[in-house]
VOPAGU-2260 file (C-alpha; in pm, 1 decimal, decimal comma):
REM VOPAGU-2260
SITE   aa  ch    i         X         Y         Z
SITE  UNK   A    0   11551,3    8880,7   10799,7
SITE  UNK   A    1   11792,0    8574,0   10842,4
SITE  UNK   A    2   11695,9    8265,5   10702,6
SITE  UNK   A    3   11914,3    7952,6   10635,2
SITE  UNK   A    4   11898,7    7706,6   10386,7
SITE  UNK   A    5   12123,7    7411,1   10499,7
SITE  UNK   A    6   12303,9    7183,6   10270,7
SITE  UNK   A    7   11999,1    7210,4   10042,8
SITE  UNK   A    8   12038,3    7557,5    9975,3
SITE  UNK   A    9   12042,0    7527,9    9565,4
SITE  UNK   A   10   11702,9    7334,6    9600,0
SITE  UNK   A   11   11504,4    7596,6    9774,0
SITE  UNK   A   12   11278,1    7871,1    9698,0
SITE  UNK   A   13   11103,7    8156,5    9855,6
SITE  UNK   A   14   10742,9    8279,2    9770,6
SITE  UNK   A   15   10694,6    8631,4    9937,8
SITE  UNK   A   16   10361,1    8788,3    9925,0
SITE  UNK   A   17   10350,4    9092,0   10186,4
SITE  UNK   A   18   10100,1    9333,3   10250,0
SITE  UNK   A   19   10132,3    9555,9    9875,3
SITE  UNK   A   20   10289,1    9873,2    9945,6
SITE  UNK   A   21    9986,8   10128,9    9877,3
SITE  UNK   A   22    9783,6    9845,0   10121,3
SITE  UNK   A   23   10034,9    9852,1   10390,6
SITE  UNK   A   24    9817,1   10124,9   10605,4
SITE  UNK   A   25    9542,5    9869,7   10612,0
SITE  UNK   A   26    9699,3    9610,6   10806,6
SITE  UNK   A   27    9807,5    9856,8   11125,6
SITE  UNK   A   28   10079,6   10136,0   11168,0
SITE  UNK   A   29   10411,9    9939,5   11143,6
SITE  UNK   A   30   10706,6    9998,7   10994,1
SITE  UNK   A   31   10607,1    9896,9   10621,6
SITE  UNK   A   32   10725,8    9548,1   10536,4
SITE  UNK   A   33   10732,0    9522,1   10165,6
SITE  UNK   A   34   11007,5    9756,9   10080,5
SITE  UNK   A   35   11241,8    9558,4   10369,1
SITE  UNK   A   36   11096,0    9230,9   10221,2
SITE  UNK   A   37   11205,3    9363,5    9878,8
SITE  UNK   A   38   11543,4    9506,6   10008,7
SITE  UNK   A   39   11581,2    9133,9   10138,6
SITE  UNK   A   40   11512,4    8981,0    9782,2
SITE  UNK   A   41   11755,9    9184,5    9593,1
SITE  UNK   A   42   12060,7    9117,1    9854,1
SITE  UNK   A   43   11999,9    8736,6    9802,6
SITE  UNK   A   44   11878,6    8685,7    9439,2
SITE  UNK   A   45   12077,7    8389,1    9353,3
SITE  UNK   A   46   11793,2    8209,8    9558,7
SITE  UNK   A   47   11509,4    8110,7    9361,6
SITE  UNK   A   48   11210,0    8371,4    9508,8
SITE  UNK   A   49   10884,4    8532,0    9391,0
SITE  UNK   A   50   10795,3    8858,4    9510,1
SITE  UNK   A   51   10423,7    8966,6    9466,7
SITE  UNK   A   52   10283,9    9349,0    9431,1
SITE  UNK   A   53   10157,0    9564,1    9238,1
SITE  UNK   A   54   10376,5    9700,5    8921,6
SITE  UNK   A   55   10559,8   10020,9    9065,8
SITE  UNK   A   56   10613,9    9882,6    9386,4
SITE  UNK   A   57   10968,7    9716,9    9321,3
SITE  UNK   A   58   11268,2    9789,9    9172,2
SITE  UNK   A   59   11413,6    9456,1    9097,7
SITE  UNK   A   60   11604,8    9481,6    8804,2
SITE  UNK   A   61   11705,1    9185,3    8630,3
SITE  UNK   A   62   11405,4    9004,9    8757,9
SITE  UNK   A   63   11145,2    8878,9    8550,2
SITE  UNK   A   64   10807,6    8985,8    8590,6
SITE  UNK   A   65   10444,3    8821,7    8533,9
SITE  UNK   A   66   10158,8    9114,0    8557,7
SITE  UNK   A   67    9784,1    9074,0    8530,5
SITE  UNK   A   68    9479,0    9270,8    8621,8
SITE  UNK   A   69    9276,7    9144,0    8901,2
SITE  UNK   A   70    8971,3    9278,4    8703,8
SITE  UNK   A   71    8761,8    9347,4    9017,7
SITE  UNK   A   72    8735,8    9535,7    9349,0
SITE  UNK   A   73    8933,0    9508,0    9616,6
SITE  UNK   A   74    8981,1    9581,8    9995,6
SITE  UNK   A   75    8589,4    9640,2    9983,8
SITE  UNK   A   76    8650,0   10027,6    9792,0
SITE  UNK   A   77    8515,5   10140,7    9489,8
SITE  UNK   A   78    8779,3   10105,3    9282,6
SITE  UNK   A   79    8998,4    9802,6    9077,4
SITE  UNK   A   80    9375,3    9723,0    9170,3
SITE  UNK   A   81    9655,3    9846,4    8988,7
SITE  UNK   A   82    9830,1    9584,0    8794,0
SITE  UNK   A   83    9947,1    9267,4    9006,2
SITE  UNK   A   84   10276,0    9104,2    8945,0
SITE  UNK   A   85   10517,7    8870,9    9089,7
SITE  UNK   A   86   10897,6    8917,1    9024,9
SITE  UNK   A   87   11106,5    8561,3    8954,7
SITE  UNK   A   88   11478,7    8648,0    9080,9
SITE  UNK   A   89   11729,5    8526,0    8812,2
SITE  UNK   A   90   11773,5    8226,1    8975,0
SITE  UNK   A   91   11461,2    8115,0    8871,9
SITE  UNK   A   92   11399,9    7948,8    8518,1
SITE  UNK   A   93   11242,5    8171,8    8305,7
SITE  UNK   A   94   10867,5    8185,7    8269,2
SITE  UNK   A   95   10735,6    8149,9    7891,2
């Protein structure tokens, strides 16, 4: 992944939310995304990003992390997600 900022570099920001790692199988038989997505987040963290998944999926540390539960079913099946999150990179401000 190679993306470029320009002069306004320190003003951007990058919201990722790919396919959830236990999910990935759902959306075809590629190479999963989420774990090179992630790999891509930690290599450029002085960019201001948020990363969604589920809690377990990432290791990120540094990173500050909002979690919920959804509450209710998912992907049609009979059972509730695992905790959502989304990880701020540190060059985000920090969430209260």
């Amino acid at each position: 992944m190679n993306m470029h900022y320009g002069d306004k570099g320190k003003n951007a920001a990058v919201f990722f939310d790919p396919p959830y790692v236990a999910y990935e199988r759902l959306y075809g038989k590629q190479a999963p995304v989420a774990l090179a997505v992630a790999e891509w987040c930690k290599e450029n963290a002085e960019t201001k990003i948020a990363l969604c998944g589920h809690i377990g999926d990432y290791e990120l540390p540094g990173w500050q992390v909002l979690q919920w539960d959804r509450g209710r079913l998912t992907y049609g099946g009979g059972e509730t997600t695992a905790k959502e999150a989304i990880w701020f990179s540190p060059a985000c401000r920090r969430v209260k």
